[in-house]
N, C-alpha and C positions, 0 to 999 in steps of 0.2 A: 504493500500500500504506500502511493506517494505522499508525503507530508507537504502538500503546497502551501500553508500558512504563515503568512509574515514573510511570503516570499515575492509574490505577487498580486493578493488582495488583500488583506489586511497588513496595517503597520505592525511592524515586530516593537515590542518594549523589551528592553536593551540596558542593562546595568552602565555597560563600558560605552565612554564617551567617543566617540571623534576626534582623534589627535589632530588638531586644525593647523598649526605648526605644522607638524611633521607631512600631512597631505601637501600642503602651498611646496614645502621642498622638491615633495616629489610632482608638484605639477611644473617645477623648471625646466623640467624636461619635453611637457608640452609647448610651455613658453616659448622656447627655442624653437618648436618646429613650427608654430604658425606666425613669429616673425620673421622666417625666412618665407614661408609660403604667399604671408600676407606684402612679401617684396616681392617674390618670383612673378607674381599673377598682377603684378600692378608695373614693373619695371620691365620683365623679358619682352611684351609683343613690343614696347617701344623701339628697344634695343633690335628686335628681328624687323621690323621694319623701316624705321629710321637709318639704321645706321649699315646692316647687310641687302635693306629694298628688296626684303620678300614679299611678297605679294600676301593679301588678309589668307586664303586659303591653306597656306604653306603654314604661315605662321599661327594659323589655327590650328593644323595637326602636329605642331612642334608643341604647342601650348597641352592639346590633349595628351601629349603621350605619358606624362606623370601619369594620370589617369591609367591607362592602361598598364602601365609598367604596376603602377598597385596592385591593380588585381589578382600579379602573381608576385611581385617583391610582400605585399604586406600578410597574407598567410606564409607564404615559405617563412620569411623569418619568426615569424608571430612563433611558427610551430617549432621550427629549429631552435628558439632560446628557451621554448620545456623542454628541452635533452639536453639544453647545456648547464655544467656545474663545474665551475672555477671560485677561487679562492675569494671575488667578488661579488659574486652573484651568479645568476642568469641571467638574469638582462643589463646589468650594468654594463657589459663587455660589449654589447653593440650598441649601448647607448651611445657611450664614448667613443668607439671605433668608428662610428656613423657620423656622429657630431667630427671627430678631428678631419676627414674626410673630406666630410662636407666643410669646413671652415677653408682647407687648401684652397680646394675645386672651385669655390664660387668666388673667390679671390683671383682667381685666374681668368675669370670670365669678363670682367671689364680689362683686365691689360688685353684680350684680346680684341677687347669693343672698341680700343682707343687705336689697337695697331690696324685694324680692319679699316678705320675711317682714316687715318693717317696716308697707309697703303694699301689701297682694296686687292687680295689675290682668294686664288681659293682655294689655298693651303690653309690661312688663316679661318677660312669659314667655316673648312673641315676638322678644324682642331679645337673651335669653337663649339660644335656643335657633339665633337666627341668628348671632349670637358663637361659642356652640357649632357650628354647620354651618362658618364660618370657621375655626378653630380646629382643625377636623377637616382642612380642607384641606391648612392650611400644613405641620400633621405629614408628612401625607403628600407634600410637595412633596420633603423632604429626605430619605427612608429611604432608598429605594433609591440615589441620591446616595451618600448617609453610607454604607452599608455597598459600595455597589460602590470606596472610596474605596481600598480594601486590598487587593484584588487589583489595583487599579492601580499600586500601589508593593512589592507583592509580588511575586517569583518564581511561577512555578506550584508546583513542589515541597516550597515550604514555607507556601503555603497552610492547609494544614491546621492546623500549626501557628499561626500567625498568627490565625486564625478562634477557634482555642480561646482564644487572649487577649482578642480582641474579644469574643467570649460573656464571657469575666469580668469585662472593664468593664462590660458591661450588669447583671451580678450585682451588682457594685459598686455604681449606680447604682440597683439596686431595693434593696439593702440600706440605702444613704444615704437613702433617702425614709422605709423604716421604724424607720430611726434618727431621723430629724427630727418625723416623726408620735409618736412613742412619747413624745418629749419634751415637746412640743408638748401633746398631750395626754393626758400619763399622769395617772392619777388624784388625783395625788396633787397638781399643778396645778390640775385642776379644782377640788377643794376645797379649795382654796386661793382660789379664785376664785367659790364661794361655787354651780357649778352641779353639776346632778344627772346620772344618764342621760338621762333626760327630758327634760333643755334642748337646745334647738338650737344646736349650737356654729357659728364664725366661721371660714372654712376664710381667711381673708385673711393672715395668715403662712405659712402653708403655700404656698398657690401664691406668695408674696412668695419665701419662702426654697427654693422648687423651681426656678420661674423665672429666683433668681439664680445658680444651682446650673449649670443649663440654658447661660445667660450666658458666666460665665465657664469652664465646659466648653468648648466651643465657642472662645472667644476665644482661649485657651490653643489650642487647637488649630490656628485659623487663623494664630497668630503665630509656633510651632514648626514648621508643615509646611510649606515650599513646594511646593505638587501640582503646579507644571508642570515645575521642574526635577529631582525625584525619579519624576516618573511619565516624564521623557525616559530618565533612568540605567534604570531598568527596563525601559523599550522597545529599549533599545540593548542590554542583557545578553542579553534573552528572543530580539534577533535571531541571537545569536553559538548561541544552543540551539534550530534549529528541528524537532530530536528532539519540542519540548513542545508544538507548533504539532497539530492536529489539524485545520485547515481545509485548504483545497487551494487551488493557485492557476487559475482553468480562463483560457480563452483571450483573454477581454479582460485580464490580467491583476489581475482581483479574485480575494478571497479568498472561498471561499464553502465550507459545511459539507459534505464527501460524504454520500450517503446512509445508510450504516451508523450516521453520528454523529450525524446528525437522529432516526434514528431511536432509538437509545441514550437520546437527549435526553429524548423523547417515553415511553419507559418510565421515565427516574431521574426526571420531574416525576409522573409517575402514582402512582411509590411513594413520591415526596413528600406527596403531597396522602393518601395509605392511609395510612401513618407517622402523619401530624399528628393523622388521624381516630382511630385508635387509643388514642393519647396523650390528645388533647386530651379525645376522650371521658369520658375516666378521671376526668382533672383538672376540668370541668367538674361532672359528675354525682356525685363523689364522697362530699360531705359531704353528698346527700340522700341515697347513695346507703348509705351507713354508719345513717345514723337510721331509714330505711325497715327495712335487714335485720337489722342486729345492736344496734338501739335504741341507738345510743350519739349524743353530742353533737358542738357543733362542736368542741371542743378535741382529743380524738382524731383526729378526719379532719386538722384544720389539721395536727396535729404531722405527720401520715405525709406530707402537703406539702410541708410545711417540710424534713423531710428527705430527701424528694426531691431538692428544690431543693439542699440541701447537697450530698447526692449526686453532682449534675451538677457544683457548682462545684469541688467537690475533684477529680474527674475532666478536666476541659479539659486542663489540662498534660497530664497523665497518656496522654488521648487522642490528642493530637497527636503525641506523640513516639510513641504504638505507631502512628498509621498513618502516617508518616514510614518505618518498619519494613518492616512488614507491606502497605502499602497501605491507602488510603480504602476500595477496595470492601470488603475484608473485613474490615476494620472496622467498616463498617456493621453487615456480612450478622451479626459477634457481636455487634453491638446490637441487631438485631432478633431473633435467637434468642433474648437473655437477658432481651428485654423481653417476649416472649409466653411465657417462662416465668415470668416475674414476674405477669405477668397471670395465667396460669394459677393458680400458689398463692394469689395475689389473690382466686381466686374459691373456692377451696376453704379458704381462712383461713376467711375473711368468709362462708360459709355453714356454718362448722365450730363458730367460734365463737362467743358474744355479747359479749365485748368487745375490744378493740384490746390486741393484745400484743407485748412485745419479737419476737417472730419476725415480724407484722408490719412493722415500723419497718426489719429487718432485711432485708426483699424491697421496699422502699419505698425504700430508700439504693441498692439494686440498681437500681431502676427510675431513679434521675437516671444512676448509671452507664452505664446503658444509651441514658439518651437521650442524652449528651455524646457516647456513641459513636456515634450516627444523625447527631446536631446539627452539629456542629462538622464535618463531613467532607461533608455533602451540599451544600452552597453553591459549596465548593471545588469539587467534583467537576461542578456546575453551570455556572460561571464557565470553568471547562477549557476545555471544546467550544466556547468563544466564539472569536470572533475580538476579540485587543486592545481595537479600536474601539467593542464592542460590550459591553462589560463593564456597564455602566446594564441595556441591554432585558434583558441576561440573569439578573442579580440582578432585575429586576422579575417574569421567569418563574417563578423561585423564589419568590417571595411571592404572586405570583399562585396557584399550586399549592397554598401553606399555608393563604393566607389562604381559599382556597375553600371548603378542608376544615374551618374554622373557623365558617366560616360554616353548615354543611351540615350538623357533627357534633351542636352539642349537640340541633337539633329531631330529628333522626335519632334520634339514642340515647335523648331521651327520649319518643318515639314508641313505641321498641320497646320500652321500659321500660314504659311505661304498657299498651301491646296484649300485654304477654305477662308478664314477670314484672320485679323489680328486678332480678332476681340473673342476668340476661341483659347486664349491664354491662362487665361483665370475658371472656366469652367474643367 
């Protein structure tokens, strides 16, 4: 008989607290990966365009290819660091070995941005773009790593919680990047320095001070956490509660998944990868999707993002502690309810009116509310059904699921947009 309680519908009560400290440590290591991401996806198509003059398509399948390289970089590793045991951990070894990697690789990527434009050959393009292929790898050697690193030192129970913090160092970490760009290159810099829109800027402080950013994230991290004797005290607690176990033990004495849980599994990654598609659809298509219908510019669309984003960030506590409550699953299920009414008004705004208004901005805050409440509780509820051991392959399930949908949504959505109408975005 499966013990589902306090797992997914009812809040479990929980003597032991939340080590809030110790989670924020080990969320540096998300830190790190979404201020580089939150630079890759804002700084590389300039750089592939501007400065190498590839064409938007080229530079749209260079831009996809993270994507796809996920889908088998972030399980294989996810899975390879539960067999690995070194004197540091399991996953610390490719945290680090990812992170110093990646700190070289992407430091090399504007001295080749500056020689490309200097003197265009295409040797240069090719070695750019194989720095980039490298580059692509090593990220991906740590993610799933780096985030299976917290349910390893976490309880199951207060997972959720924990997760909501980790999502806000990653906030933090995209906010640090476009504090460092803003400065870097606000206008008023620029003319100071004597260049126009026009000119081709020098991204080599920027990955200097991201990658050192990256660095010492990381360092801090490995010097504060030791992962082998905090993930033993968690194995040893999680055995005194095998209430929270969800695998079975069958006759050679392994743990293995019964089939109710397999299959459980097999639908919360299906409405993973539905979820993302959703979401992501929105978020991708949105600022053409605003110009096409109600003629407006980027600034409008950016702000309803932005507050999005705010949205979700003020939400993470908030979240954790109701499905702490309440339970992850229904948790969810009001995130998904209040995000396909949010879409809904989304589409009856935006075909209502012709410009962006406070009542917008105001379904737009709803919609990060909504995803914090999807976001932050589905990994948890992912990582559950695992057995201990297996914490890695399972967070790589979870990203495999998203990233699929990432990959699949925006040609999808702008497939259907073009065959049928714009304002088929939001339904």
């Amino acid at each position: 008989m499966i013990n589902w309680s306090g797992l997914f519908n009812k809040g479990a009560k929980f003597a032991v607290k939340l080590n809030t400290k110790r989670t924020m440590l080990v969320g540096l290591a998300f830190l790190s990966i979404c201020i580089f991401w939150q630079m890759y996806d804002s700084v590389m198509t300039l750089i592939l365009t501007d400065t190498f003059h590839l064409n938007e398509t080229i530079a749209g399948a260079v831009m996809a290819a993270d994507n796809v390289l996920a889908l088998f970089l972030l399980p294989l590793f996810g899975a390879l660091s539960d067999k690995t045991n070194t004197r540091i951990g399991r996953r610390m070894p490719y945290i680090i070995g990812g992170t110093a990697a990646a700190v070289v690789l992407m430091n090399l990527l504007p001295v080749l941005d500056n020689a490309y434009a200097a003197s265009p050959s295409p040797l240069i393009l090719g070695l750019f773009i194989a720095v980039l292929a490298l580059l692509l790898v090593a990220m991906g050697v740590y993610r799933s790593p780096a985030v299976a690193l917290m349910p390893d030192l976490t309880p199951k129970p207060l997972r959720s919680r924990a997760n909501a913090i980790i999502n806000l160092m990653g906030a933090v970490g995209g906010i640090l990047y476009l504090a460092v760009a803003a400065v870097l290159y606000s206008q008023k810099r620029l003319d100071a320095m004597g260049l126009t829109k026009a000119d081709r800027l020098d991204y080599q402080p920027l990955f200097l001070i991201v990658s050192a950013i990256m660095f010492v994230s990381v360092g801090i991290l490995f010097l504060t956490i030791k992962e082998p004797r905090l993930a033993k005290e968690n194995q040893k607690l999680e055995a005194q509660h095998p209430e929270w176990n969800l695998a079975e033990t069958d006759a050679t004495g392994t743990e293995v998944l019964p089939k109710p849980v397999r299959r459980s599994l097999g639908f919360l990654l299906a409405s993973i990868a539905l979820w993302f598609m959703g979401y992501n659809g929105v978020t991708t298509w949105f600022t053409t999707y605003v110009s096409a219908v109600m003629g407006q510019g980027l600034g409008g669309a950016s702000t309803c993002l932005l507050i999005a984003t705010g949205g979700a960030i003020v939400s993470y506590i908030p979240i954790g502690a109701l499905a702490a409550k309440i339970g992850r699953k229904k948790t969810i299920q009001l995130g998904i309810v209040l995000l396909a009414a949010c879409f809904a008004l989304g589409y009856v705004l935006t075909a209502s009116f012709s410009s962006i208004n406070a009542v917008m901005f105001l379904v737009f805050a709803l919609v990060g509310l909504a995803w914090a409440a999807i976001n932050v509780n589905s990994l948890p509820m992912v990582v559950e059904m695992c057995r201990g051991s297996d914490t890695g392959k399972f967070t790589g399930f979870y990203y495999t699921a998203s990233m699929a949908a990432q990959v699949v949504t925006p040609i999808v959505a702008g497939s259907l947009m073009r065959a049928i109408d714009y304002r088929v975005l939001f339904p």
